[in-house]
C-alpha positions as MATLAB code, in Angstrom:
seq = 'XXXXXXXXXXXXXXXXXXXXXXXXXXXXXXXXXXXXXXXXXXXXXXXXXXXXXXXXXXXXXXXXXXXXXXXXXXXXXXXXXXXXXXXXXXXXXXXXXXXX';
ca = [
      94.720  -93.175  -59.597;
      95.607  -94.831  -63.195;
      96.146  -91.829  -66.137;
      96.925  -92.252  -69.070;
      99.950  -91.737  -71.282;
     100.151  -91.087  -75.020;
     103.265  -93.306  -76.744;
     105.346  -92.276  -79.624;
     103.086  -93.667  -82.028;
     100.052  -91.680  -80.589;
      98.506  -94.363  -78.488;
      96.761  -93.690  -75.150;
      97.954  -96.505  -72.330;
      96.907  -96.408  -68.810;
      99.531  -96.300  -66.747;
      99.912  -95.944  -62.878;
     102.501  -94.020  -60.606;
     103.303  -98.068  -59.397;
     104.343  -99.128  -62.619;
     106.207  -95.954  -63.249;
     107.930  -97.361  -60.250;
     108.628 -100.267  -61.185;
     109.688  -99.478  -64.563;
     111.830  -96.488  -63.711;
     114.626  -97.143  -66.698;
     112.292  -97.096  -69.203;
     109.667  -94.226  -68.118;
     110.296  -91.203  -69.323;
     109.323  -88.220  -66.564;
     109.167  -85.425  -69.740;
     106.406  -87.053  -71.663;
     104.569  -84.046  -71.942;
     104.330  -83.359  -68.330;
     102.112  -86.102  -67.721;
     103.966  -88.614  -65.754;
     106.155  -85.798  -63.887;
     103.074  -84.004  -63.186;
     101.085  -87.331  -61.646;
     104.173  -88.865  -60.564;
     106.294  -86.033  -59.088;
     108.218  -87.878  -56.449;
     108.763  -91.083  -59.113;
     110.372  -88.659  -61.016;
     112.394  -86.588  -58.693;
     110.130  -83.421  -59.792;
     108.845  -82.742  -56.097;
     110.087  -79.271  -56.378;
     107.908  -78.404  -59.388;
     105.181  -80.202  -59.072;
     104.309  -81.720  -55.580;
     101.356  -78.996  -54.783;
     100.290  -78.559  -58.665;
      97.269  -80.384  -60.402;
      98.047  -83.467  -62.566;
      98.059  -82.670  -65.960;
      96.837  -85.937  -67.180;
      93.557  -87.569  -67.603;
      92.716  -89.794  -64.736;
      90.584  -92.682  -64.122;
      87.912  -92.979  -61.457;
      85.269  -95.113  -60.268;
      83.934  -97.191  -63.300;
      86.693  -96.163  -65.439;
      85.477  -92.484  -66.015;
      87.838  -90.583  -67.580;
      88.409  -87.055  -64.918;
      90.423  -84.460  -65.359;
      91.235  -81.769  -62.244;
      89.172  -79.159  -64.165;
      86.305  -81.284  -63.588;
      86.711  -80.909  -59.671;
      87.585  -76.740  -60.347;
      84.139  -76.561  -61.800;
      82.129  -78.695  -58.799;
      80.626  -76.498  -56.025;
      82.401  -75.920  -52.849;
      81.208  -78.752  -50.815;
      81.283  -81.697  -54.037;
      84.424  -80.439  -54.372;
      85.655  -80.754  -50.943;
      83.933  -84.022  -50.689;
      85.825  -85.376  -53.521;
      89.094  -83.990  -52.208;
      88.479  -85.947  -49.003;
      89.509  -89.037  -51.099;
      93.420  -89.785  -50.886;
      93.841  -90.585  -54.558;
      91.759  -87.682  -55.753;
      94.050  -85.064  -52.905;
      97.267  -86.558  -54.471;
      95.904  -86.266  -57.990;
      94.422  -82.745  -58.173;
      96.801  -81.478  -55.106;
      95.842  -77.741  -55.890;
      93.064  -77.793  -56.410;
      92.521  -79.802  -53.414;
      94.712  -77.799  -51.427;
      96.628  -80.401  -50.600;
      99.689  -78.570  -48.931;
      97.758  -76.117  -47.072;
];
C-alpha cells in the first residue's frame, strides 16, 4: 500500500515500498520510523520490525487515508476480513497477526 512520508521541509509525499526500492541511495530508512516501519525488508530492519504495525499513514481504496489503529478499533470479524487482504496483512502485520 502507498504511505506517506513527511520531507525536510514538512511536506507529506506518497511514497511506496517499490520506489523505496528503486531509489535505495537516496531513501532514508530513519525518517521517523516510517519507511523502516512499512518497508522493513527495503531497509534491512526485518529484525525490528517485520511482525510490528506500520507506523505510517496508508492509503486504501479511493485514496482514504488508514492508519493500523483504524483496523485495532474494527470488530473481530471487519477486522479479520480486512486482514484477509495481502497489502493490508503486510501493512498492519500485528495487528493482523501476520506471523502467527
Amino acid at each position: 500500500l502507498q504511505f506517506q512520508v513527511e520531507t525536510v521541509g514538512g511536506s507529506l509525499l506518497p511514497f511506496s515500498c517499490k520506489l523505496a526500492v528503486q531509489n535505495k541511495n537516496k531513501v532514508t530508512c530513519s525518517n521517523q520510523g516510517q519507511v523502516a516501519t512499512h518497508c522493513p525488508d527495503v531497509c534491512g530492519k526485518c529484525s525490528e520490525y517485520r511482525c510490528a504495525d506500520s507506523k505510517s499513514v496508508f492509503f486504501m481504496g479511493s485514496e482514504k487515508e488508514r492508519e493500523c489503529s483504524w483496523l485495532q478499533q474494527m470488530g473481530e470479524s471487519k477486522r479479520m476480513k480486512q486482514c484477509k487482504k495481502p497489502k493490508v496483512a503486510q501493512t498492519c502485520r500485528e495487528t493482523c497477526k501476520f506471523c502467527e
